[in-house]
N, CA, C and O atoms as a DFTB+ gen file, in Angstrom:
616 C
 N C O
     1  1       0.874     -21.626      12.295
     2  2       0.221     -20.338      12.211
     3  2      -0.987     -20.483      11.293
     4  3      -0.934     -20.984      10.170
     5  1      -1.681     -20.174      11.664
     6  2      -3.193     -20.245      11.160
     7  2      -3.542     -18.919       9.852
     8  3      -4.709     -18.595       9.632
     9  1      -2.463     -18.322       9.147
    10  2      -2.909     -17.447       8.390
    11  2      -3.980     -16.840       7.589
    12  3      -4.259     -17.487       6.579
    13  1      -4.719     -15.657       7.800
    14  2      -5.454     -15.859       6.590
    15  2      -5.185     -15.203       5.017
    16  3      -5.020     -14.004       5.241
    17  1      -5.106     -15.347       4.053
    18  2      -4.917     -15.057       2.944
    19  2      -5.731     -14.161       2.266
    20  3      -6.803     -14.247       2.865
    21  1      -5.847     -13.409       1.436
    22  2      -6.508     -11.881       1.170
    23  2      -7.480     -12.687      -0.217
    24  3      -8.544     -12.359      -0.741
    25  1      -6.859     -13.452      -0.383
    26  2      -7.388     -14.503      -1.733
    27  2      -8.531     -14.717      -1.405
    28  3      -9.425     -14.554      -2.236
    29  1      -8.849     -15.182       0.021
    30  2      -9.409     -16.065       0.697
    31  2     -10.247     -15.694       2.309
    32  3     -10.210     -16.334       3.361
    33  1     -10.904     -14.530       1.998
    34  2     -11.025     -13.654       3.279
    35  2     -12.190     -14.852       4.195
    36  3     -12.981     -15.637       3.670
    37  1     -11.952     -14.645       5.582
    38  2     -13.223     -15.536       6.322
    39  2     -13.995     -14.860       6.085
    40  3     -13.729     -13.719       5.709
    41  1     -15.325     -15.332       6.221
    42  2     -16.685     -14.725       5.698
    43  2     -16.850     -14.369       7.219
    44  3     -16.405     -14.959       8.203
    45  1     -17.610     -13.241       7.129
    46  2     -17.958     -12.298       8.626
    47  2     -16.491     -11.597       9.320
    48  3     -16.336     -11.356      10.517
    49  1     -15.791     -11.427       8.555
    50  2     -14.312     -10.685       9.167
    51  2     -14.350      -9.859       8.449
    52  3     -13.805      -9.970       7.351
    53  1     -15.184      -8.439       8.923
    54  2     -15.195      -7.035       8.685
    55  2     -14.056      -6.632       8.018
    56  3     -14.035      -6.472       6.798
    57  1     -12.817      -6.405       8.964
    58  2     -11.510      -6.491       8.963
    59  2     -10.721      -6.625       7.766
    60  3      -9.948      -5.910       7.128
    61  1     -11.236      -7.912       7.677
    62  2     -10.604      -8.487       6.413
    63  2     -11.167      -8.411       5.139
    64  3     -10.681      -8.770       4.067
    65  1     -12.640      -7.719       5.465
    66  2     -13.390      -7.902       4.300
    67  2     -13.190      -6.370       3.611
    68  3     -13.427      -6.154       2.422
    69  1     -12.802      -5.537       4.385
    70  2     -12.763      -4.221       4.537
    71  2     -11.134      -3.808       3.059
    72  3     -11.017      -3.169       2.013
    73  1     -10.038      -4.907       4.186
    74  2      -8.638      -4.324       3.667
    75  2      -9.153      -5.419       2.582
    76  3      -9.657      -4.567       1.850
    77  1      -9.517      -7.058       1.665
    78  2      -9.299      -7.611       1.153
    79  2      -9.812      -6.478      -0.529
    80  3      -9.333      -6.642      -1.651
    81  1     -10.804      -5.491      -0.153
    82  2     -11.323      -4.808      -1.072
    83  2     -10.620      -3.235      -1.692
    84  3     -10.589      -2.560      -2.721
    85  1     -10.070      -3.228      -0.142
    86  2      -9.144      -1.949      -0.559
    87  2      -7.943      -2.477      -1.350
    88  3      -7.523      -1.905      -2.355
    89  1      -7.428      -3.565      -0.859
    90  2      -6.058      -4.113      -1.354
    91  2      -6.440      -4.233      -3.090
    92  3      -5.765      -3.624      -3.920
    93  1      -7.864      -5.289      -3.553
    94  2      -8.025      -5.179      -4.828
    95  2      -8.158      -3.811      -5.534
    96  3      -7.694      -3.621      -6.658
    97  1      -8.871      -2.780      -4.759
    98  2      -9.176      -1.246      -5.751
    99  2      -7.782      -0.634      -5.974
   100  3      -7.474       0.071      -6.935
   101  1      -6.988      -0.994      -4.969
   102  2      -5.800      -0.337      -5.277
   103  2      -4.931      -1.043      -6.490
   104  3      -4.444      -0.493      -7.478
   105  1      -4.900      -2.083      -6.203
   106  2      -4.413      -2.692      -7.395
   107  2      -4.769      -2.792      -9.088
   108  3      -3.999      -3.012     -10.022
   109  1      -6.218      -2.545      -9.087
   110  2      -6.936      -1.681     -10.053
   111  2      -6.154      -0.133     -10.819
   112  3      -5.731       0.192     -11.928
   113  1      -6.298       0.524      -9.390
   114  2      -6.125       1.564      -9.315
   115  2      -4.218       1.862     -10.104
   116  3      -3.849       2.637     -10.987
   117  1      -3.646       1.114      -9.489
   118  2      -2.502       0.965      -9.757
   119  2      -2.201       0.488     -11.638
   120  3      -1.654       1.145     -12.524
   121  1      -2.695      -0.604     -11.668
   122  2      -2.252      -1.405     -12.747
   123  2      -3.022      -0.252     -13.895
   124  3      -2.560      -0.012     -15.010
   125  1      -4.189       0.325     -13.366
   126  2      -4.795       1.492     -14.520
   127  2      -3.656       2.445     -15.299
   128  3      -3.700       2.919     -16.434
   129  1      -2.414       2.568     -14.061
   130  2      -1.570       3.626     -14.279
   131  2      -1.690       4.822     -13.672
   132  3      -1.009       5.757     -14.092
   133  1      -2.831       5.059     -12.262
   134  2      -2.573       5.979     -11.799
   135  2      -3.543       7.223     -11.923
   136  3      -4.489       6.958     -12.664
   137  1      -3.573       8.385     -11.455
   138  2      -3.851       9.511     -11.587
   139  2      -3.596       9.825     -13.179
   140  3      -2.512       9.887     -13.760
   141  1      -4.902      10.001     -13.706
   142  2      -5.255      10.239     -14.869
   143  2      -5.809       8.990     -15.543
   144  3      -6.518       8.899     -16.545
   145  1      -5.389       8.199     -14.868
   146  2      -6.052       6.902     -15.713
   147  2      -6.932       6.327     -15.100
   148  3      -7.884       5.613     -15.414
   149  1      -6.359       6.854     -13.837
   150  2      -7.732       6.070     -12.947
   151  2      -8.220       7.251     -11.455
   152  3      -7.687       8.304     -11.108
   153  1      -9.033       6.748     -11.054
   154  2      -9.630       8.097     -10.177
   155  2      -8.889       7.364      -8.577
   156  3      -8.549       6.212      -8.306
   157  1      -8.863       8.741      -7.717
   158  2      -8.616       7.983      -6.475
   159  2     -10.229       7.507      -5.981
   160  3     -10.508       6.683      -5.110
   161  1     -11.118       8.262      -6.784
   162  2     -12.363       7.695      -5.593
   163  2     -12.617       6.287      -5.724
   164  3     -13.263       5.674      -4.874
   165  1     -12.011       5.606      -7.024
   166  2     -12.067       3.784      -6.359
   167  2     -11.562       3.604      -5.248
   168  3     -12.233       2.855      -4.537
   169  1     -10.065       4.230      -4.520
   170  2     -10.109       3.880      -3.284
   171  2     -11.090       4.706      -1.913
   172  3     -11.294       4.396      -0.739
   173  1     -11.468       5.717      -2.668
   174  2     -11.524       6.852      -0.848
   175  2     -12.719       5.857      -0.447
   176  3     -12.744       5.635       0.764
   177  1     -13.669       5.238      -1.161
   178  2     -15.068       4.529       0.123
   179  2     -14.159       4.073       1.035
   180  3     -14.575       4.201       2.186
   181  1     -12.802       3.468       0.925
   182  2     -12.008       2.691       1.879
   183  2     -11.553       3.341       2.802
   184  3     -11.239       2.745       3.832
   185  1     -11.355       5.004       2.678
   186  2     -10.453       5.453       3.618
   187  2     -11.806       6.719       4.525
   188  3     -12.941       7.110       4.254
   189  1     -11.070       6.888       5.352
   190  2     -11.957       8.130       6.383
   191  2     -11.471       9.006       6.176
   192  3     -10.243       9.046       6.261
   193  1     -12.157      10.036       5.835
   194  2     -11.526      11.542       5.729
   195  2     -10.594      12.107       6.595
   196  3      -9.851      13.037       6.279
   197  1     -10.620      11.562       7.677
   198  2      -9.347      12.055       8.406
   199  2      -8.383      11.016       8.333
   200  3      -7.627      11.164       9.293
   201  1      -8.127      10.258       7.806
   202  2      -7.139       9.153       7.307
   203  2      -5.592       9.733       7.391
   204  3      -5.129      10.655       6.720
   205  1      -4.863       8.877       8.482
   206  2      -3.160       9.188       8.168
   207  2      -2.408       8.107       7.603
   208  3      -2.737       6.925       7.710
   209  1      -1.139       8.630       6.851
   210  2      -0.602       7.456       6.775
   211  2       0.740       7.936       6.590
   212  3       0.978       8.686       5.643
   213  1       1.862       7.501       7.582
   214  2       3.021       7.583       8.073
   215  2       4.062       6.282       7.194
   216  3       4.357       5.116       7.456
   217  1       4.301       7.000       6.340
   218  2       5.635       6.190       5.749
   219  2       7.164       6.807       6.150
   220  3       7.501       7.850       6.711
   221  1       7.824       5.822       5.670
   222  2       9.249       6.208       6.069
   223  2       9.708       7.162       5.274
   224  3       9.576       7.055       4.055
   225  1      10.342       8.283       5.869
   226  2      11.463       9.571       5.322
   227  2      11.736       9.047       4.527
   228  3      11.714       9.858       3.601
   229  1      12.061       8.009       4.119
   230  2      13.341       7.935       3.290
   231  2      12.906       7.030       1.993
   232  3      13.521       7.263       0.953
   233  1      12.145       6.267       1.979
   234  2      11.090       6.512       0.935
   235  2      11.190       7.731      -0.810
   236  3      11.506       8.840      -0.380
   237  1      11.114       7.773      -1.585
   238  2      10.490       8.735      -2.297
   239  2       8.987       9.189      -2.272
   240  3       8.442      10.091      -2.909
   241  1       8.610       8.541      -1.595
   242  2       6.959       8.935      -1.157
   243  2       6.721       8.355       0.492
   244  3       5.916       7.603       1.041
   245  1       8.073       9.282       0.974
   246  2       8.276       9.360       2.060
   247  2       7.409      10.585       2.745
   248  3       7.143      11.643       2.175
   249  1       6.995      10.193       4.192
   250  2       6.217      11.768       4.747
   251  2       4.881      10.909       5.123
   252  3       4.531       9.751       4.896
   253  1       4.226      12.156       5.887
   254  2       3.116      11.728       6.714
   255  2       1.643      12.302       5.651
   256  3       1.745      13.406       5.116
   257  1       0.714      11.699       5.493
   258  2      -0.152      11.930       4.278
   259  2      -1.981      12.210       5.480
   260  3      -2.550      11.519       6.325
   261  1      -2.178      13.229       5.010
   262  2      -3.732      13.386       5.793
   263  2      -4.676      13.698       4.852
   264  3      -4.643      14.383       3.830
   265  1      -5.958      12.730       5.684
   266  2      -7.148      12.972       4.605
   267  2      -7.085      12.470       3.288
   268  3      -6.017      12.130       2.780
   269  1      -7.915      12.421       2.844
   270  2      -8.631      12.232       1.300
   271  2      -7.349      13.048      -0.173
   272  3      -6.940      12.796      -1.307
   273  1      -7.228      14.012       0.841
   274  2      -6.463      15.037      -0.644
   275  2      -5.008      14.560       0.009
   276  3      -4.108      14.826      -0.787
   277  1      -4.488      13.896       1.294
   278  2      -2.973      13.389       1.081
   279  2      -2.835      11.810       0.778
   280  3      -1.848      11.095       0.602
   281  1      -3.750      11.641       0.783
   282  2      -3.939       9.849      -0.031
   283  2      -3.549       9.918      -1.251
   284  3      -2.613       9.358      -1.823
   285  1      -4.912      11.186      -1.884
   286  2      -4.586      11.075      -3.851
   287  2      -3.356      11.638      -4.087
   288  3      -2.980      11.579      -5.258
   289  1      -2.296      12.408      -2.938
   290  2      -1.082      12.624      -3.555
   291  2      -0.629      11.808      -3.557
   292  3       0.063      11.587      -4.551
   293  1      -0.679      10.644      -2.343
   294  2      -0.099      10.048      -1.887
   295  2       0.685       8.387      -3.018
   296  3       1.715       7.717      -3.088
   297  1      -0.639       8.484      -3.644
   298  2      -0.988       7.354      -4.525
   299  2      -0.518       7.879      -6.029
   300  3      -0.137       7.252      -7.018
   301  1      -0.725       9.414      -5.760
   302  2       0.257       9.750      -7.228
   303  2       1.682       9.447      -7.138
   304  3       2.437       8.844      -7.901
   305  1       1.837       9.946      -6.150
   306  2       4.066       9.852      -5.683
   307  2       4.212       8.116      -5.776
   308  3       5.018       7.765      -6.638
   309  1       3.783       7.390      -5.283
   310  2       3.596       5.937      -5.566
   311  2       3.523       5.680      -6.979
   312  3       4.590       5.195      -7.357
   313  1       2.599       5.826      -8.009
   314  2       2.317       5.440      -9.273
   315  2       3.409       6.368      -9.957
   316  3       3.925       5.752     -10.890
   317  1       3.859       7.460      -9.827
   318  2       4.810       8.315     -10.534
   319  2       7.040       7.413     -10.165
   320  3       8.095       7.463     -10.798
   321  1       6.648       6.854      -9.013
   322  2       7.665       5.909      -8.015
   323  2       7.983       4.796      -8.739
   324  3       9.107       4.485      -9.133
   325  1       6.743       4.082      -8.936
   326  2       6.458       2.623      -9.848
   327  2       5.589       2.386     -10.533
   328  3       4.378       2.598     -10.473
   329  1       6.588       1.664     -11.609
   330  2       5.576       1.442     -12.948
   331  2       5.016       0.349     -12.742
   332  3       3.831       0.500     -13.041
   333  1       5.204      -0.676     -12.397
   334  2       4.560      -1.891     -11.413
   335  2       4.817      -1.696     -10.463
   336  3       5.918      -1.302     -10.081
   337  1       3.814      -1.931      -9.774
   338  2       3.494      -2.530      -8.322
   339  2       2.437      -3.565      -7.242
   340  3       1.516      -3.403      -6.442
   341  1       3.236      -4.664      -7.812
   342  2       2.199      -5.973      -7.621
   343  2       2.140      -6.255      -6.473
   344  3       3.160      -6.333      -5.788
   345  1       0.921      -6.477      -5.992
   346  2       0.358      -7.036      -4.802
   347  2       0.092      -8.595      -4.294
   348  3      -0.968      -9.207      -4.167
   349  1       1.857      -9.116      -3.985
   350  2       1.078     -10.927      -3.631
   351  2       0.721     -11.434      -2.563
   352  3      -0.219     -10.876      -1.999
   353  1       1.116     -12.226      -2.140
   354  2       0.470     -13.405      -0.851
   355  2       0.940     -11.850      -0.384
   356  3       1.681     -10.915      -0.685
   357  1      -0.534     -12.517       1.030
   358  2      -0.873     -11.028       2.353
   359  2      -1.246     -12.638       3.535
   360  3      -1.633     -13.802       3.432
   361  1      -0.929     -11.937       4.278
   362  2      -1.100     -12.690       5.731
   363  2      -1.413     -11.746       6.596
   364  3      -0.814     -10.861       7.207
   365  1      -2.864     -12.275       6.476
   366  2      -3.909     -11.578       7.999
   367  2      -3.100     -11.763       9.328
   368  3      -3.239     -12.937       9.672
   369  1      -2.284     -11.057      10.245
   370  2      -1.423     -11.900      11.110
   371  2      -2.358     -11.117      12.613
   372  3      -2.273     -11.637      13.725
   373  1      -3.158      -9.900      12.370
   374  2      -4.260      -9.689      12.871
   375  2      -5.497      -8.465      12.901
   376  3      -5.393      -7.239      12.881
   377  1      -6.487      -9.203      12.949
   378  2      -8.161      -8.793      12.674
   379  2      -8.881      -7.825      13.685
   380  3     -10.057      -8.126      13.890
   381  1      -8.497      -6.933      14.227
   382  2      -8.985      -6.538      15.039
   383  2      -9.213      -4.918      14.593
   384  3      -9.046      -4.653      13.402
   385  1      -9.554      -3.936      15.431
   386  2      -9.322      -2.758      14.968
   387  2      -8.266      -2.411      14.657
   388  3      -8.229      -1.584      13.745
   389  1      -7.273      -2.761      15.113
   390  2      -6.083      -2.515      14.352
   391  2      -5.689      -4.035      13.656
   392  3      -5.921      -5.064      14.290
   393  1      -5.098      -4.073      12.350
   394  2      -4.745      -5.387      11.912
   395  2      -3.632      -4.836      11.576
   396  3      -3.260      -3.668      11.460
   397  1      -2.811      -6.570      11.336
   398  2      -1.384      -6.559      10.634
   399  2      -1.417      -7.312       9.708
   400  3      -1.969      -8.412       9.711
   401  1      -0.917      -6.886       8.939
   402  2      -0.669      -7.254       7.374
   403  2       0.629      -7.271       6.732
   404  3       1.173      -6.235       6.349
   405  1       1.153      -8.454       6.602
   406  2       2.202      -8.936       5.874
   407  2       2.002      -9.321       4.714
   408  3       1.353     -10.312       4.383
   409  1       2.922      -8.038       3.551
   410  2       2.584      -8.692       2.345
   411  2       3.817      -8.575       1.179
   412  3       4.668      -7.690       1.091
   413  1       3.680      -9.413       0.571
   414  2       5.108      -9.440      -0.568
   415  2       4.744      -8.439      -2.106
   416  3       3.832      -8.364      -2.929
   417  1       5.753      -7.944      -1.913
   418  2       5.578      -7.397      -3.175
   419  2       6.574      -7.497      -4.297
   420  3       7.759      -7.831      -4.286
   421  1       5.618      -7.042      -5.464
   422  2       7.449      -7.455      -6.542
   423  2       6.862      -5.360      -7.607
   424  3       5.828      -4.760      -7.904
   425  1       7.659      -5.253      -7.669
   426  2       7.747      -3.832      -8.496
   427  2       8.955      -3.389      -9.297
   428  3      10.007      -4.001      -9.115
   429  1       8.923      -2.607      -9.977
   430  2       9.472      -2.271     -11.153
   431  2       9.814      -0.736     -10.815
   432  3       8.861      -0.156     -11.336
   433  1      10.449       0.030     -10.369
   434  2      10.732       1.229     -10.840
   435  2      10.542       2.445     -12.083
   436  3      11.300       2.731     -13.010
   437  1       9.896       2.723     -11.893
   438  2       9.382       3.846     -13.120
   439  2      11.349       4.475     -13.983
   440  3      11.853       4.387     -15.102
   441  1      11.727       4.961     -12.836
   442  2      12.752       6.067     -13.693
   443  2      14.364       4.956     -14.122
   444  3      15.326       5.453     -14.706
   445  1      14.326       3.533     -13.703
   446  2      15.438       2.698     -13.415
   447  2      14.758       1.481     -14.695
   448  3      15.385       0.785     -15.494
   449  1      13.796       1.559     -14.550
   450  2      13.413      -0.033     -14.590
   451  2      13.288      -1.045     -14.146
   452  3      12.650      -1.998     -14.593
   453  1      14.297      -0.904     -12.558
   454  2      14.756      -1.968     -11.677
   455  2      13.789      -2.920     -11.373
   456  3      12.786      -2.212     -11.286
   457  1      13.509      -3.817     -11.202
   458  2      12.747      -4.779     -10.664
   459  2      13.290      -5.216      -9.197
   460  3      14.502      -5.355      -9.034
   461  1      12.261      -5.458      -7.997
   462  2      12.666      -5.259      -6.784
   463  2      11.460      -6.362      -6.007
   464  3      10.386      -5.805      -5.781
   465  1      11.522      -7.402      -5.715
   466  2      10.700      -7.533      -4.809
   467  2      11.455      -7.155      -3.310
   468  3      12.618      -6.900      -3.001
   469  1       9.923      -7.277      -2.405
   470  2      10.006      -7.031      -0.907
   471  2       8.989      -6.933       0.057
   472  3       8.090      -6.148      -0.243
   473  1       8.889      -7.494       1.095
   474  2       8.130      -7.570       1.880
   475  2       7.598      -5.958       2.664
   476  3       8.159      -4.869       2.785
   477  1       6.317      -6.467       3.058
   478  2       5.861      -4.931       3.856
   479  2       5.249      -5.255       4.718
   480  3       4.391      -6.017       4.270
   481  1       5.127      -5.129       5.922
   482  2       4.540      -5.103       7.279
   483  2       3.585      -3.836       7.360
   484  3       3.967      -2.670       7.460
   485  1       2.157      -4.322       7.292
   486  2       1.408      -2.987       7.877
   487  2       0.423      -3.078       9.200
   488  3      -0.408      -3.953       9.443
   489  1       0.766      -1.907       9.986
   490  2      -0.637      -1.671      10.970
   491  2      -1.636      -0.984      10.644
   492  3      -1.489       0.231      10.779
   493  1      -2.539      -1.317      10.286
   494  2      -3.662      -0.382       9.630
   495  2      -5.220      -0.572      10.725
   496  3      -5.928      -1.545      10.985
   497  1      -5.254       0.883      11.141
   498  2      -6.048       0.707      12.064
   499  2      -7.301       1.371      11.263
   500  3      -7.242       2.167      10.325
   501  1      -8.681       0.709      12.021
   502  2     -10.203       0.949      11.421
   503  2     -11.126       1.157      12.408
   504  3     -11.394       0.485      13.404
   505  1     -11.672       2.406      11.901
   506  2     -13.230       2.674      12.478
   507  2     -14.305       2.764      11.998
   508  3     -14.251       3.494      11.008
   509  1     -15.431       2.335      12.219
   510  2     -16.713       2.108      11.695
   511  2     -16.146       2.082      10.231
   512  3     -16.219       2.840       9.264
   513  1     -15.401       0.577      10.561
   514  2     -15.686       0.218       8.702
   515  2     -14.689       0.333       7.512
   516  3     -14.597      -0.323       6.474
   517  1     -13.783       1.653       8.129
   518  2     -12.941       2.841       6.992
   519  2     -11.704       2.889       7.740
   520  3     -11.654       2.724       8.959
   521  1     -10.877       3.078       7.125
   522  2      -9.178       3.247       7.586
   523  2      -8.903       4.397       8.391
   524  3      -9.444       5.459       8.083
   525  1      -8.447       4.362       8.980
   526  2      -8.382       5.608       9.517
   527  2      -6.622       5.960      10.022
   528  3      -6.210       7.120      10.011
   529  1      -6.056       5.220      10.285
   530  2      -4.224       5.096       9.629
   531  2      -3.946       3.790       9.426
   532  3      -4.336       2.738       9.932
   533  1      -2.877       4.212       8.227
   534  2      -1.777       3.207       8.368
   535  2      -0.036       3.703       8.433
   536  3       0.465       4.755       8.038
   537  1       0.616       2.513       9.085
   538  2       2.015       2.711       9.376
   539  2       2.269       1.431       8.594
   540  3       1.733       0.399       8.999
   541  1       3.315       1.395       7.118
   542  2       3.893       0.062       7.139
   543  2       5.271       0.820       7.239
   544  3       5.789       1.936       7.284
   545  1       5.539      -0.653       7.242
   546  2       7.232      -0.816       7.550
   547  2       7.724      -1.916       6.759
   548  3       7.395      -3.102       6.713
   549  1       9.029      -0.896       5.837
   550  2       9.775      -1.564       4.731
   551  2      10.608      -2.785       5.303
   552  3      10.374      -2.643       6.503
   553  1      11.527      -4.022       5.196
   554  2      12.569      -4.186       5.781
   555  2      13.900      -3.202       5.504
   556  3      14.849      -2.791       6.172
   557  1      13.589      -3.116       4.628
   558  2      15.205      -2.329       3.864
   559  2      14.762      -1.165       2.396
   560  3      14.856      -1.206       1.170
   561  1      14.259      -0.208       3.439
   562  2      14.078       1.281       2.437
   563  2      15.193       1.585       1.883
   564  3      15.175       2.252       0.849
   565  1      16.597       1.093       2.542
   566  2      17.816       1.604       1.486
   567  2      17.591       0.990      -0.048
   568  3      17.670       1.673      -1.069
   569  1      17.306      -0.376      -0.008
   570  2      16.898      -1.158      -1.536
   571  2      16.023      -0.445      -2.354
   572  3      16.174      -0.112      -3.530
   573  1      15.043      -0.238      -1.558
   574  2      13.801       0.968      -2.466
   575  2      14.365       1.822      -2.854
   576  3      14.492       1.795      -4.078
   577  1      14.879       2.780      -2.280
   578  2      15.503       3.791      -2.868
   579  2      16.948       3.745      -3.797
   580  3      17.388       4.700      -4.436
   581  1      17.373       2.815      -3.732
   582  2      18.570       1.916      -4.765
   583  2      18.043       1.701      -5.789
   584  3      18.677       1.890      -6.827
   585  1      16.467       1.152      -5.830
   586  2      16.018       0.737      -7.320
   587  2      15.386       2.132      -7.968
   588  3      15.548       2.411      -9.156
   589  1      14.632       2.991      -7.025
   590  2      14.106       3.888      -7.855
   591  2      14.867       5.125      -8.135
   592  3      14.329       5.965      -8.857
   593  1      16.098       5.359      -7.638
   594  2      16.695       6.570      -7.878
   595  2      17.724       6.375      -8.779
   596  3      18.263       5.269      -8.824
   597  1      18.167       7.482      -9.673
   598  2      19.084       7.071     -11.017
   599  2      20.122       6.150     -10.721
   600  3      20.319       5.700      -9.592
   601  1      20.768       5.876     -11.700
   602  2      21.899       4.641     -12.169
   603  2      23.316       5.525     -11.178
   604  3      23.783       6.658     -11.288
   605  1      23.465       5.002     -10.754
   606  2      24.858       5.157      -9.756
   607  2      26.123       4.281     -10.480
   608  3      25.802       3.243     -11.058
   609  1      27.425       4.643     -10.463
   610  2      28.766       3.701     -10.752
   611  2      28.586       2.983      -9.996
   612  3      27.588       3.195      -9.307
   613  1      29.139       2.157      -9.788
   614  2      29.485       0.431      -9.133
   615  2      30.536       0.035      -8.913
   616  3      30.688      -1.109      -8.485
């Protein structure tokens, strides 16, 4: 498999040049701590005002998010979710108007502490340039929600 790496974008792959910049602002955005510490407009150049993005129910920042003003909630319920949330190896798996993006993550739970890595599968589709949805897909949202929701008996 010929991957490409987000580290390492091909030069002239819109695509990639597009998500390799959103992926860094967010991570900015993130590691700042969020709403109040940091603005969403480092990410919106990335997104289109009519921007969706369909996560899983079951999620704590579960639900379907529209536009500009359901992103910056969107990214609050996320940063309020996790106190880390690191962004590693990504695999371009494809470049087109719609791409897929496989990427590992490792995070920390805000209200647990838990530490959790896990993989994420995204389709993130683009027009002239700007996002215009994404759908990822957890393997196992039951784990997510195991690490971020209170201490349970055992």
């Amino acid at each position: 498999m010929n991957a490409q790496h987000a580290q390492h974008p091909t030069p002239g792959t819109d695509t990639v040049s597009v998500l390799t910049a959103m992926y860094a602002a967010e991570s900015r955005y993130l590691a700042a701590g969020g709403p109040g510490k940091a603005s969403f407009e480092l990410l919106a150049p990335y997104f289109a005002p009519d921007v969706v993005m369909h996560q899983a129910a079951a999620l704590p920042y579960g639900g379907t998010w529209h536009g500009h003003d359901g992103m910056a909630r969107f990214f609050l319920a996320m940063s309020e979710t996790w106190e880390t949330f690191e962004i590693g190896d990504q695999e371009f798996l494809a470049t087109g108007e719609t791409a897929v993006i496989r990427t590992q993550v490792r995070a920390r739970a805000r209200a647990t502490g838990r530490e959790l890595a896990f993989p994420v599968l995204q389709t993130i589709t683009l027009r002239d340039g700007m996002i215009v949805e994404v759908r990822p897909f957890y393997w196992d949202t039951a784990a997510i929600v195991a690490a971020t929701g209170p201490d349970q008996e055992r």
